[in-house]
C-alpha positions in Angstrom: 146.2 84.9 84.2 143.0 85.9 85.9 139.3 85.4 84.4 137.0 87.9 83.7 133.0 87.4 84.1 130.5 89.3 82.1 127.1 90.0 83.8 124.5 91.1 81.1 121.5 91.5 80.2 118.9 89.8 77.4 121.2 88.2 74.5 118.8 90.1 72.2 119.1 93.5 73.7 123.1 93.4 73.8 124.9 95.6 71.4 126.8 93.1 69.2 129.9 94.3 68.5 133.1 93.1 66.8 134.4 91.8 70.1 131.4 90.1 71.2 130.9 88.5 67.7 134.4 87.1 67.7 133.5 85.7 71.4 130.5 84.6 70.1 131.7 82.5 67.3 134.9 81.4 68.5 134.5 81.0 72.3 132.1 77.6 74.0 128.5 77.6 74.6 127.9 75.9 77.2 125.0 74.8 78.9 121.9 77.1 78.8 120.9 78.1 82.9 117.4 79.5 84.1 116.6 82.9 82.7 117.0 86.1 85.1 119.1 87.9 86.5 118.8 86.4 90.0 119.8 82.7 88.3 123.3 84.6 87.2 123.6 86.4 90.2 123.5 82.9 92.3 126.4 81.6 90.2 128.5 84.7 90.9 127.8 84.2 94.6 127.2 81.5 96.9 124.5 82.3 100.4 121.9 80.4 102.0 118.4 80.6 101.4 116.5 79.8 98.2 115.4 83.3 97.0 117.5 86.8 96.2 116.4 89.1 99.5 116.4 92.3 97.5 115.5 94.3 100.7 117.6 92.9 103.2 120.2 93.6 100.8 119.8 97.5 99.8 118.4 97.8 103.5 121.8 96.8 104.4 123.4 100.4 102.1 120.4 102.1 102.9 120.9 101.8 106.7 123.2 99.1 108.0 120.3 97.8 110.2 119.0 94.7 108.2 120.3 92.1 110.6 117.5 90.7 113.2 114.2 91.3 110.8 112.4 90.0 107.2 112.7 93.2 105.4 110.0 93.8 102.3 110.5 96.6 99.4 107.3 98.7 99.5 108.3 101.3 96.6 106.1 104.0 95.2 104.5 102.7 91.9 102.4 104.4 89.1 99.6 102.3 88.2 97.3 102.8 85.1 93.5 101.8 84.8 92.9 100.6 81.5 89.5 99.3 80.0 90.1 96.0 81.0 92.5 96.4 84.1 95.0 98.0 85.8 99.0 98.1 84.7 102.2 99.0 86.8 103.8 101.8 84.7 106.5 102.7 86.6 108.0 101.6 90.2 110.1 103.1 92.8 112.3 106.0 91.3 109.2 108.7 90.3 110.8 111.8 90.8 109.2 112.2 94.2 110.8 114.9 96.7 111.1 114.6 99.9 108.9 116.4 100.8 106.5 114.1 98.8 107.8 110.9 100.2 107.6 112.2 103.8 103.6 113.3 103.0 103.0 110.1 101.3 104.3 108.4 104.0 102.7 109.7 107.0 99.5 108.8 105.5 100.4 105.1 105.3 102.7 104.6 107.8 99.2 104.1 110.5 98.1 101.4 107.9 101.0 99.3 107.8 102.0 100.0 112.0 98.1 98.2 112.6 98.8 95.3 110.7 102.6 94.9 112.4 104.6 95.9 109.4 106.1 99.3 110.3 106.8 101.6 107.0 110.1 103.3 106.3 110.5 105.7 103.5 114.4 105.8 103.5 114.7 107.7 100.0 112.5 108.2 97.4 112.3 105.1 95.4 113.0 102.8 98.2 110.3 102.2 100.6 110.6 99.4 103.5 108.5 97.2 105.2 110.2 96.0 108.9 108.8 92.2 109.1 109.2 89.9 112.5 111.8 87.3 111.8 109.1 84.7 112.0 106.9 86.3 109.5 105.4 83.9 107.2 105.3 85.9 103.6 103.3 84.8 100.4 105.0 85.3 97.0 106.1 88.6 95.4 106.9 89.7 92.3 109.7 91.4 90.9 108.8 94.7 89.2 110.8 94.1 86.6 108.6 91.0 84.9 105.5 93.2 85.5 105.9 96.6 84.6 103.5 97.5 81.3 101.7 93.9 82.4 98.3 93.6 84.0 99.4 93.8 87.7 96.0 91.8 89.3 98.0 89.0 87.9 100.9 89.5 89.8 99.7 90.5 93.0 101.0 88.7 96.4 99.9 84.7 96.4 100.4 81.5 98.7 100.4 81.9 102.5 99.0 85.0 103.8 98.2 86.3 100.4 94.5 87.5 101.4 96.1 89.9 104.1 98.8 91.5 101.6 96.0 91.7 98.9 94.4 93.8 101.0 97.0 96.2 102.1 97.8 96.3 98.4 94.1 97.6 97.9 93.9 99.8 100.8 97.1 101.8 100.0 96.0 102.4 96.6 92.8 104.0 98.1 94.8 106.1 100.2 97.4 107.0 97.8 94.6 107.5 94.8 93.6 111.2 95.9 96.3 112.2 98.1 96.7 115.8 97.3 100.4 115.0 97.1 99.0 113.1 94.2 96.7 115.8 92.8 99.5 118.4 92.3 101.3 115.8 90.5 98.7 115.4 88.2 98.2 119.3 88.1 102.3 119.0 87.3 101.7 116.9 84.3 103.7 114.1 86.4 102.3 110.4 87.5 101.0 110.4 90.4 102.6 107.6 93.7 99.4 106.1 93.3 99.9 102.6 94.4 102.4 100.7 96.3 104.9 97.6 94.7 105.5 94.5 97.2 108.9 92.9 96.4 112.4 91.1 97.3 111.3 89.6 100.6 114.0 88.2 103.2 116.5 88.2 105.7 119.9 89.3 105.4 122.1 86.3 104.7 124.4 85.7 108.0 127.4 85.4 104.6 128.5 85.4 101.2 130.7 83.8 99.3 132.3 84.3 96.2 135.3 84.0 93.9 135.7 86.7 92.4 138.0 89.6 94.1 137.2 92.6 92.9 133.6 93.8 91.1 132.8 96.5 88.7 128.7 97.2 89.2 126.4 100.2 89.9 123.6 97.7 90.9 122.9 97.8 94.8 122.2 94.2 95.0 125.7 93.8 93.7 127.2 95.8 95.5 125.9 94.8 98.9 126.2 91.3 98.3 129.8 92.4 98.0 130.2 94.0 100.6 129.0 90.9 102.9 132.0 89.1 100.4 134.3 91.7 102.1 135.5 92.5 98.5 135.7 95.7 96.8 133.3 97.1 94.3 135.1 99.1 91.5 135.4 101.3 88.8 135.7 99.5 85.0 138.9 101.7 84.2 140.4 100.4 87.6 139.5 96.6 87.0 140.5 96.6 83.5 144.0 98.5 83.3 146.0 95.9 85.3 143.9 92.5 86.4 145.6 90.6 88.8 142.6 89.0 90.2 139.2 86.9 89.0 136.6 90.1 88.3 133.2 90.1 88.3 131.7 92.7 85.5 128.2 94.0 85.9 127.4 95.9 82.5 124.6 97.0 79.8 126.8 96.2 77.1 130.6 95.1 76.2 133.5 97.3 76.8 136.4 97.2 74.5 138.4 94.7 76.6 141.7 93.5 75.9 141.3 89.6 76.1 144.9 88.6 75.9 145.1 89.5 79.5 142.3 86.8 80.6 143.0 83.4 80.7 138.8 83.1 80.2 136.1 85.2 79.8 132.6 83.9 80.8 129.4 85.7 79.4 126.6 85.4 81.5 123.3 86.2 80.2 120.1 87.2 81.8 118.1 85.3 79.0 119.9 82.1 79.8 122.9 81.9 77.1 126.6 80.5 78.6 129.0 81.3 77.1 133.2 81.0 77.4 136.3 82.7 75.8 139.6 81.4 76.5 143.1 82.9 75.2 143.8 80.1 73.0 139.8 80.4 70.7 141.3 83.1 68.9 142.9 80.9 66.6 139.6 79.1 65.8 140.2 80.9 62.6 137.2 78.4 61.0 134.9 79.9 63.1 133.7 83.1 60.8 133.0 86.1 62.8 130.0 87.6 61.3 
């Protein structure tokens, strides 16, 4: 029988329902990994290179051009002054039109052509950075572990950082009274007031993986299998008839019928391991609470 693979989110903010109880108390933990999403996404597939290139990847849907450059996310971002600092409220999908994006990005697209990082503002939420091959990048971080957090602490750092420091500073003063901005504000909607550096690399030449068909609205997912040359989806599809190893990308747990796995593996962005076989439903002694 084929195995089923469960990509979720935070143990804690998972839905426990009767199924997932039963799995929890009767299946194997196994051994804790690296929180993050990115450490569960490089045990569902196998490429070279030490970091997830976010941009390459959706650059890759966006386009089909990310072959022969670095590629860097430069979304739209809503940043908050505080009393203390400044915090990243929001990043990349603000309801901008595209009208807005194309205004917006006419104004920055002379600041980031000088410094040799050409702008392109695909869609609305994603914004991309073209970088030379040979581009040596400091550090970014994800917008996910900084949103609501005091972004100074977060910004760009190791090689190079002092350059993309400063673009980060000079875009926010470009961006701060934009009057793209200032009807927003009039609108009672946050302003594109600052831009969010992230998911820096090349496109990986392959990719690798086990599974042979995937169930995911993530783009990352989904581009990284479509360089697998395997299909991506729907959950009714995958589910009715499994012939084949399938990778699951969800929120929460479906109502799954079991008995037609041979294993189901949980994967957890906080960490947790965990594995169902057929045979752990008669672990009767293990009380399902």
């Amino acid at each position: 029988m084929p195995t089923l693979t469960l990509l979720l989110p935070e143990l804690a903010r998972v839905e426990c329902t009767r199924q997932l109880a039963q799995w929890l108390a009767r299946g194997d933990r196994l051994s804790n990994a690296k929180p993050g999403r990115e450490t569960a996404l490089r045990e569902c597939f196998e490429f070279i290179g030490t970091a997830l290139p976010v941009a390459a990847l959706t650059r890759s849907l966006d386009a089909g051009d990310a072959s022969g450059a670095q590629w860097l996310r430069a979304d739209p971002a809503y940043a908050m002054a505080d009393t203390v600092t400044a915090r990243l409220m929001a990043c990349g999908e603000l309801g901008l039109s595209q009208e807005e994006r194309d205004e917006l990005a006419r104004a920055l697209r002379p600041l980031f052509g000088d410094a040799g990082y050409p702008l392109e503002a695909l869609r609305p939420d994603r914004w991309y950075l073209r970088c030379p091959l040979d581009a040596r990048l400091p550090a970014f971080a994800d917008p996910r572990d900084v949103l609501g957090d005091d972004l100074m602490s977060h910004l760009p750092r190791g090689n190079y950082e002092h350059q993309w420091r400063s673009l980060f500073n000079e875009a926010q003063v470009i961006l701060h009274n934009h009057p793209v901005n200032v009807r927003r504000v009039q609108r009672g909607q946050v302003p594109a007031n600052s831009l969010w550096f992230w998911g820096a690399g090349k496109l990986p030449e392959w990719v690798r993986t086990r599974f042979a068909q995937v169930v995911s609205a993530d783009f990352v997912v989904t581009a990284l299998a479509k360089l697998a040359k395997i299909p991506v989806v729907d959950m009714q599809a995958a589910l009715a008839k499994p012939d084949a190893d399938i990778l699951l990308d969800t929120a929460e747990v479906p109502e799954i019928d079991a008995c037609r796995f041979s294993t189901v593996d949980l994967l957890f962005a906080s960490g947790e391991r965990l594995r169902y076989k057929h045979a752990h439903r008669w672990r009767f002694w293990r009380r399902v609470r």
